[in-house]
C-alpha positions in Angstrom: 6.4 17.6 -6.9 9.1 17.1 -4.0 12.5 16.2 -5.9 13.6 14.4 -2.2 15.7 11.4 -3.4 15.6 8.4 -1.6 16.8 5.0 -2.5 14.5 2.2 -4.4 15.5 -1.0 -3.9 15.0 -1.6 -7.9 17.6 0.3 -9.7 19.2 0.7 -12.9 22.7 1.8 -12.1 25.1 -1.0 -11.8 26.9 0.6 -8.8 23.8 1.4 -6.6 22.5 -2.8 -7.7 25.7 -4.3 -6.7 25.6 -2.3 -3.5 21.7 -3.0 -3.1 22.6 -6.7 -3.2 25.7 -6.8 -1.3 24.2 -5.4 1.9 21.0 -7.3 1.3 23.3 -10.6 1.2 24.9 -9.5 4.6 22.6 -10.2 7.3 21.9 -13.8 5.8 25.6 -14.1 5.7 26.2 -13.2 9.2 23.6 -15.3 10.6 24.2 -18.7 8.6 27.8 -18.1 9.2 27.5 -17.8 13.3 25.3 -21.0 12.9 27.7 -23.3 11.0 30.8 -21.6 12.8 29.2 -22.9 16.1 28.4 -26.1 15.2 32.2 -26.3 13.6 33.9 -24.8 17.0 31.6 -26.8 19.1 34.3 -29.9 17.2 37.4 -28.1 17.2 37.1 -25.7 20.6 33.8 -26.6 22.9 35.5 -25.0 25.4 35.4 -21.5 23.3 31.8 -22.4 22.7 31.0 -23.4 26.5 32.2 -20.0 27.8 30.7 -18.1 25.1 27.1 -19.7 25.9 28.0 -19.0 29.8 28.5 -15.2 29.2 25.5 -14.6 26.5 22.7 -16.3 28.9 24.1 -13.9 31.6 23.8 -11.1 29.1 20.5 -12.2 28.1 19.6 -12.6 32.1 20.4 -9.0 32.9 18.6 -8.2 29.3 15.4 -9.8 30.5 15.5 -8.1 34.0 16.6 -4.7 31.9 13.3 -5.3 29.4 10.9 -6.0 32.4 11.4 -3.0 34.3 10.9 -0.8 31.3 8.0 -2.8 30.6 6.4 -1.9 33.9 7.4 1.6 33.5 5.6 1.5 30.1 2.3 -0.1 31.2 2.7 2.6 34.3 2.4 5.6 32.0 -0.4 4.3 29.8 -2.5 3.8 33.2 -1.6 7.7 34.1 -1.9 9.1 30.5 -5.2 7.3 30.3 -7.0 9.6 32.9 -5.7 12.9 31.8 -8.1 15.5 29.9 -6.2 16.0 27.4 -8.6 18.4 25.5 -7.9 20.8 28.7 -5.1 20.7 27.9 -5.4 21.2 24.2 -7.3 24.2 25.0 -4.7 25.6 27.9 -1.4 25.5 25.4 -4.2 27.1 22.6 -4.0 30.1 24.7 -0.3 30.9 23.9 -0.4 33.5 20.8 2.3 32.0 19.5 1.5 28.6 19.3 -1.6 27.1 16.7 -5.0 27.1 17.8 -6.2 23.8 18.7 -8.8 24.2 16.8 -7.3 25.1 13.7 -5.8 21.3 13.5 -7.0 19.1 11.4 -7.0 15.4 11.5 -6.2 13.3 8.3 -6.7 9.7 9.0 -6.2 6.9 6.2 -7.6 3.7 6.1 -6.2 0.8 3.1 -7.6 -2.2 2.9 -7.6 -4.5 0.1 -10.3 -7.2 0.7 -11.6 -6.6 4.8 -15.3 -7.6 4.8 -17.0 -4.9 6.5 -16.9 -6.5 10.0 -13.4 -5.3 9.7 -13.6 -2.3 8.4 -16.9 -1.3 10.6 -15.2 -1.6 14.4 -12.4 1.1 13.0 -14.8 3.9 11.7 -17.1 3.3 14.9 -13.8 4.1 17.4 -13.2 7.3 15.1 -16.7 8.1 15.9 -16.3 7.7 19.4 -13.0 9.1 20.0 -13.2 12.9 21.8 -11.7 14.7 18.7 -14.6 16.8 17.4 -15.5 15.4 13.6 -15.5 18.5 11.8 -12.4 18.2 12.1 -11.7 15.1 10.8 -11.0 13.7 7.1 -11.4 10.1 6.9 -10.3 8.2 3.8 -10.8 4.9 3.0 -8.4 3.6 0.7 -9.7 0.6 -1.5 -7.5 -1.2 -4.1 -8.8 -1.1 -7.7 -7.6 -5.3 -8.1 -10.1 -5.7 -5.6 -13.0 -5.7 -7.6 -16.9 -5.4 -7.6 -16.4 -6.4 -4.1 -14.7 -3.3 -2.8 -16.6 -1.2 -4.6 -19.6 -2.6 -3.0 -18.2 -2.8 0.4 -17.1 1.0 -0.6 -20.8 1.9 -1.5 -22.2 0.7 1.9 -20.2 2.1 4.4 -19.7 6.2 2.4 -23.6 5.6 2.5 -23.4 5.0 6.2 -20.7 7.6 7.4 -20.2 10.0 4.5 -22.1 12.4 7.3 -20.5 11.9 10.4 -17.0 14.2 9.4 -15.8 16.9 8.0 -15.3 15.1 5.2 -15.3 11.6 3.9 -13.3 10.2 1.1 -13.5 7.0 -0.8 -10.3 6.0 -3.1 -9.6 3.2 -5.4 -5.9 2.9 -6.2 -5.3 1.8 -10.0 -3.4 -1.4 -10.5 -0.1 -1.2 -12.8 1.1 1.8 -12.2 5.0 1.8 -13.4 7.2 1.6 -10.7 4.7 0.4 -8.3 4.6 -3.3 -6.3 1.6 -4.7 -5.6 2.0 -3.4 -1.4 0.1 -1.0 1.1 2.6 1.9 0.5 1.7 2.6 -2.9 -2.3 2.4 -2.1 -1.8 4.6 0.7 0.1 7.5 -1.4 -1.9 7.6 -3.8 -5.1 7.9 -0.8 -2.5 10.7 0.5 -2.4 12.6 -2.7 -6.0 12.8 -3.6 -6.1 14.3 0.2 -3.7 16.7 -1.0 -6.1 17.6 -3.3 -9.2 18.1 -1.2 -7.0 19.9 1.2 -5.8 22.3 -1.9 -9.5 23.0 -2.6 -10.3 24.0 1.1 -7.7 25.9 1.5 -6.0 24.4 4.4 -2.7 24.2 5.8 -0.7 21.4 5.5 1.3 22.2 8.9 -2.1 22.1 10.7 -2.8 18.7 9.6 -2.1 15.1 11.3 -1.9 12.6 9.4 -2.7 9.2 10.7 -2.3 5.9 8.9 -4.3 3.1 10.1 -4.5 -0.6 9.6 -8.1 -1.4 8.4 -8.8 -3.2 11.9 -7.6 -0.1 13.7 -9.8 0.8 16.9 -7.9 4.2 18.5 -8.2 4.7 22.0 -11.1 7.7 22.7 -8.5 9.8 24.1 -5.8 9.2 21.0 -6.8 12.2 18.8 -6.9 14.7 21.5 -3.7 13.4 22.9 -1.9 13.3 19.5 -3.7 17.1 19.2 -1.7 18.0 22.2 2.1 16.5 22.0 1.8 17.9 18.7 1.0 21.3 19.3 3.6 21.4 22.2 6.5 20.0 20.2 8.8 22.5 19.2 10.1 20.4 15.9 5.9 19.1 15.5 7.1 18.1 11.6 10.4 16.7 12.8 8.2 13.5 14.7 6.3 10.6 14.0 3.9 9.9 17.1 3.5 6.1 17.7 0.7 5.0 20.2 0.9 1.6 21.7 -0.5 -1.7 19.9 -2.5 -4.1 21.3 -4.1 -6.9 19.4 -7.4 -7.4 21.8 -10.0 -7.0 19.3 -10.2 -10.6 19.3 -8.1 -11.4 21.6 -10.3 -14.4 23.4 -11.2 -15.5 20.0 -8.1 -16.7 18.8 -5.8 -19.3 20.3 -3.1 -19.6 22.6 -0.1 -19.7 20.3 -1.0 -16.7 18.4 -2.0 -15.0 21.8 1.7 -15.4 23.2 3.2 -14.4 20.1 0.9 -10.7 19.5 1.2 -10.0 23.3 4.8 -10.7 23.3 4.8 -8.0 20.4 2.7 -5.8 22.2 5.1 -6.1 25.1 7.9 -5.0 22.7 6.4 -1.9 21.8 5.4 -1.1 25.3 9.2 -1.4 26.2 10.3 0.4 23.3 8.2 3.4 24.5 10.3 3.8 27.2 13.2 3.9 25.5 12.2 6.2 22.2 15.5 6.9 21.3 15.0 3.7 19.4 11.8 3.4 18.5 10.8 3.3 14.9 7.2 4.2 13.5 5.5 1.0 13.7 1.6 -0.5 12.4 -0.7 2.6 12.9 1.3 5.8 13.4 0.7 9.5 12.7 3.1 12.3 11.5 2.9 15.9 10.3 1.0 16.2 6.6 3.5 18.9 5.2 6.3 16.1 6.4 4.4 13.7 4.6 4.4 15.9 1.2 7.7 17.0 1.3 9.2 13.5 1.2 7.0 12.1 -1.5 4.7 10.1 0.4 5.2 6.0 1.3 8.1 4.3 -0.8 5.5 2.4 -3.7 7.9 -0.4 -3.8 8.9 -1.8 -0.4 6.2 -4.1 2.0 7.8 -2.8 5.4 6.2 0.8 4.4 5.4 1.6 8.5 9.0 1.2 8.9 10.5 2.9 6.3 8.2 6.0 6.4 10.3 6.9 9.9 13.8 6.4 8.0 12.9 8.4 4.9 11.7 11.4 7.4 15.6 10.6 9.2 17.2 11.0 6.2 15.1 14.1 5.0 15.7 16.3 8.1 19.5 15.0 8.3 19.3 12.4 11.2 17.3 15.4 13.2 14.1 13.2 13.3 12.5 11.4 15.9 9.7 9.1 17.1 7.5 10.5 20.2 5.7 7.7 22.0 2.0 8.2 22.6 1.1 6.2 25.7 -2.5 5.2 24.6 -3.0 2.2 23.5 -5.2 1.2 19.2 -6.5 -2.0 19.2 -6.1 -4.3 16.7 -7.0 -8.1 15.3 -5.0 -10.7 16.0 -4.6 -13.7 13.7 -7.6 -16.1 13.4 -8.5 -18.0 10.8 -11.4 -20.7 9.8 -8.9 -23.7 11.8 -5.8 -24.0 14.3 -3.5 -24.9 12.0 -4.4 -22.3 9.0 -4.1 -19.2 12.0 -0.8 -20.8 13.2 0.2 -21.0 9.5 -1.2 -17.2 9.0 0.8 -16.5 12.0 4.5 -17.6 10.6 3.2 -16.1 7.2 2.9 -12.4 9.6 6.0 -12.7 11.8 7.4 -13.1 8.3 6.3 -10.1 6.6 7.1 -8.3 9.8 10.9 -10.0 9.3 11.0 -8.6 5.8 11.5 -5.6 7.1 15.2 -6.9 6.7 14.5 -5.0 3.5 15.5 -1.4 5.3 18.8 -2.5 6.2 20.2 -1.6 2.5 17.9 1.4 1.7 19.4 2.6 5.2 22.9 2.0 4.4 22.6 3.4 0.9 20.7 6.8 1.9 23.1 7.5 5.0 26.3 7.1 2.7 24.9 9.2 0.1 23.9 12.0 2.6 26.7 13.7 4.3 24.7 15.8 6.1 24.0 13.1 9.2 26.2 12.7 11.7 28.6 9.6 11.4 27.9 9.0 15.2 24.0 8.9 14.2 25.0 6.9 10.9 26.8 4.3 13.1 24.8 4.3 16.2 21.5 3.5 14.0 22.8 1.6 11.3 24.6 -0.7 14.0 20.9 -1.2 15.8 19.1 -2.1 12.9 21.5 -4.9 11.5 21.8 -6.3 14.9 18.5 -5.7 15.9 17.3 -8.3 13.1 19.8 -10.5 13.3 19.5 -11.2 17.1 15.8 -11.7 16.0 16.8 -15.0 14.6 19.8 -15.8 16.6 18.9 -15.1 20.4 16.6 -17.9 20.1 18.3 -20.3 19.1 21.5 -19.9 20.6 19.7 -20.1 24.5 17.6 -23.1 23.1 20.6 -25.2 21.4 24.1 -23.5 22.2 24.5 -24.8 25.7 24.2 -28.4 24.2 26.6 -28.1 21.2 29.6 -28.5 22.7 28.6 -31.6 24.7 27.3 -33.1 21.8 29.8 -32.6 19.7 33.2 -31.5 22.3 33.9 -35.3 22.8 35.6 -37.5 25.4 38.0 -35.1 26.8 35.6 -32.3 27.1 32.5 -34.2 28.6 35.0 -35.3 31.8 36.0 -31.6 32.5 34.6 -29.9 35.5 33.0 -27.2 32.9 31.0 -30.0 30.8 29.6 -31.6 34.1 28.5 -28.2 35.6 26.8 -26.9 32.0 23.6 -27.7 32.0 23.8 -26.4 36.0 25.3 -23.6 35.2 22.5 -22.6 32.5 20.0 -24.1 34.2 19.9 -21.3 37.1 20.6 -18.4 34.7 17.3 -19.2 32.7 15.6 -19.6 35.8 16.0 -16.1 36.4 15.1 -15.2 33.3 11.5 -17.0 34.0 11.0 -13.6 35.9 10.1 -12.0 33.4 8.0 -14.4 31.7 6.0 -14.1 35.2 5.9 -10.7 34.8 4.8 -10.4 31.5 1.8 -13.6 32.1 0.6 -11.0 34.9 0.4 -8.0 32.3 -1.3 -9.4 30.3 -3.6 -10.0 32.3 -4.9 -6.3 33.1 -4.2 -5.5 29.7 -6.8 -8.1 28.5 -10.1 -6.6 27.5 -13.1 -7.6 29.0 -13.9 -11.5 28.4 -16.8 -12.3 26.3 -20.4 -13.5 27.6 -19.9 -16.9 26.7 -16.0 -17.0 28.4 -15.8 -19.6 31.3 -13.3 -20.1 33.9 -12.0 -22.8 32.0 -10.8 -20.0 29.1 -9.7 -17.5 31.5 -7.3 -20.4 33.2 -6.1 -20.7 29.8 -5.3 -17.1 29.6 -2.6 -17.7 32.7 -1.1 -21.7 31.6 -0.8 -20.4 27.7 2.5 -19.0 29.1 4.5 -21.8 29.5 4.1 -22.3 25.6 6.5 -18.5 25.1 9.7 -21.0 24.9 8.2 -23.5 22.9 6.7 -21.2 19.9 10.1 -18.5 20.4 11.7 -20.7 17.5 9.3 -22.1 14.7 7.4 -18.4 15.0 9.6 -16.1 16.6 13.7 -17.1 15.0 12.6 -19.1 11.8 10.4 -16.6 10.1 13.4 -14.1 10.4 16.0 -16.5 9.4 13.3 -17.3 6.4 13.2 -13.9 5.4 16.9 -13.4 5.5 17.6 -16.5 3.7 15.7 -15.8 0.7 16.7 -12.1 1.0 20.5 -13.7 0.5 19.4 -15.8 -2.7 17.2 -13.1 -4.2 14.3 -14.9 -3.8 12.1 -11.5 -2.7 8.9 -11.8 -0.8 5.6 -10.2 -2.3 3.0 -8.1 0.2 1.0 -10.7 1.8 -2.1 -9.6 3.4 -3.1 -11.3 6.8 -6.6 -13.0 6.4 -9.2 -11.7 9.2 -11.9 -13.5 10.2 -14.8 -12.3 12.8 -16.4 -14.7 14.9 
């Protein structure tokens, strides 16, 4: 077994636990501290606070008009990548001798679920069926959790009974509850999925290096062209084992199902990742991803403690091969569910209770900081440059917000007499006014994306829903706080007391 040390965030050394909780106090610090400070200078210097609020929204102006255009540049290449042949190509870059036969590659593709009916689970092995990789050379396995039951072993029963035939091979798993050193998260279910495939692979006698692993939420449906695609970068990259390859998210499987809040809040994701593409240099793995299976081995699989496992794969792989890692972008879209639940208000509650299991991936930020100071190996450009985006990356999460919501407010509320006559307190709201109207750009932009990146609209869809689909915009500045800055600023907050959040699993529900 790989000896690759990594930090846990449960530890018995007094040192690396004082550290652990020092750096997982910080960002909760930083955050509660710029709040309070801001209300306290908005007292003692609204004038500070007025200029300060002045020069952020015109940040966050050019921001906005920076994210859009790499947005469109993103949806661009999706459009182009989606009508190439990529098995030609497959074949053409097979023909170099020195480079692995495309048809010696072998696709590993892992599916945990805990307690997905099979409605879920049903959609996601159909799109692997439909996708253009050929299936003998494909190894589905479907990774159930033993504390699930009679239930998954049921589910389990049906659906190897119905595809057990349709690949080269098909696996069914059941990870045992109570392992030591194991939390009750995906990450440990999906190791242990990844180590009985190391097994079967063993007894066949193939390659790690020529097998892609791909880990897929159970309401994954890949794009047809996403295995023959993935075949492709992969077998072009020069460092193939030094990437993740992250293809695009979308959450349209049921998309005109759900309602309009939780539609604003998944495309705006979706939006993210699109722009992130662009951009890889920052990207980290994210949802469904896929990487190299020897990469995989050598770093001992998913952390078995941590909930943000799709983040913390890419920075265990970072610190493995020294800061000489990367994400590549794949510009094909996997579809997946969106939050819906039985009533409104239980999918907007299932909605806060997702952004803020997404916002626990606060939870890197010390595991990060800890690995890069014990390896001396990384660059201390790389160390700062990455660290520096993380921490801030999370904590303008919260923050941004809230400070274009409220800021611009503070210091007449609270600057007093002598500040509300100046010319500065009378031109304010003016002032910030136009600079958000601007900014609306964007939010045009990104109402007329999502648009063509809608699926098709169901039978039963009238004119009324697909108005819907345009006015559910104006509700982006009205959600951005209670599920866009709170569930981070939740998640930090009980980060900072200790209070540490369990693996929650989104509820789906098929209408």
């Amino acid at each position: 077994m790989n000896k690759f040390y990594f930090p846990s965030p449960k530890t018995t050394n007094s040192k690396d636990f004082y550290l652990q909780r020092s750096i997982e106090m910080l960002p909760g610090i930083i955050t509660w501290s710029f709040l309070i400070l801001s209300i306290y200078l908005s007292f003692r210097l609204p004038l500070a606070i007025a200029i300060f609020i002045i020069i952020f929204d015109l940040y966050w102006m050019i921001k906005v008009f920076y994210i859009t255009v790499f947005m469109i540049f993103g949806y661009r290449r999706i459009k182009i990548w989606e009508k190439i042949d990529w098995i030609s190509k497959c074949e053409e870059i097979s023909k170099d001798e020195k480079n692995i036969n495309c048809r010696d590659i072998y696709h590993l593709v892992i599916i945990p679920t805990y307690k997905e009916g099979i409605e879920i689970l049903q959609p996601t092995l159909d799109s692997l069926i439909d996708s253009d990789q050929s299936k003998d050379r494909m190894i589905i396995v479907l990774a159930f959790e033993e504390r699930a039951g009679k239930g998954a072993m049921d589910r389990a029963k049906i659906l190897e009974e119905k595809y057990s035939n349709k690949f080269f091979s098909y696996l069914t798993t059941f990870h045992p509850d109570g392992i030591v050193g194991e939390a009750k998260v995906k990450g440990a279910n999906t190791s242990w999925a990844a180590e009985e495939a190391r097994i079967f692979l063993d007894e066949k006698g193939i390659k790690y290096e020529n097998v892609i692993v791909s880990t897929f939420d159970s309401d994954t449906c890949v794009h047809k062209k996403y295995f023959s695609c993935l075949t492709y970068q992969f077998l072009k990259n020069p460092k193939r084992h030094q990437s993740s390859y992250q293809p695009l998210p979308l959450y349209n499987n049921n998309i005109w199902q759900t309602n309009s809040v939780v539609r604003v809040i998944m495309v705006s994701s979706s939006f993210w990742q699109i722009m992130q593409s662009v951009r890889y240099n920052k990207m980290v793995t994210f949802s469904s991803h896929s990487m190299s299976f020897k990469t995989l081995v050598d770093i001992n699989y998913w952390p078995r403690d941590m909930i943000s496992d799709d983040s913390i794969i890419f920075w265990k792989c970072f610190v493995f091969y020294h800061g000489d890692y990367d994400v590549q972008p794949i510009f094909l879209t996997v579809s997946l569910d969106a939050v819906l639940d039985n009533s409104y208000l239980k999918t907007v509650i299932n909605q806060y209770k997702q952004q803020r299991r997404w916002a626990w991936g606060i939870e890197n930020v010390p595991i990060i900081y800890r690995a890069f100071l014990s390896n001396r190996k990384i660059s201390i450009k790389k160390k700062i440059i990455r660290s520096w985006e993380e921490l801030i990356g999370r904590i303008s999460w919260g923050l941004t917000p809230v400070i274009i919501a409220f800021f611009g407010w503070f210091p007449i509320w609270f600057g007093g007499d002598d500040f509300n006559q100046t010319v500065l307190a009378l031109n304010l709201p003016k002032v910030l006014g136009y600079l958000m109207t601007f900014a609306m750009l964007g939010l045009l932009t990104s109402m007329f994306m999502s648009l063509f990146l809608l699926p098709p609209p169901p039978r039963k869809a009238g004119i009324f829903k697909k108005i819907i689909m345009i006015l559910q915009w104006v509700l982006a500045p009205i959600v951005a706080i209670p599920l866009g800055a709170l569930p981070m600023i939740d998640a930090q907050t009980r980060m900072l007391f200790g209070k540490y959040m369990e693996f929650w699993v989104t509820k789906k529900v098929k209408k």
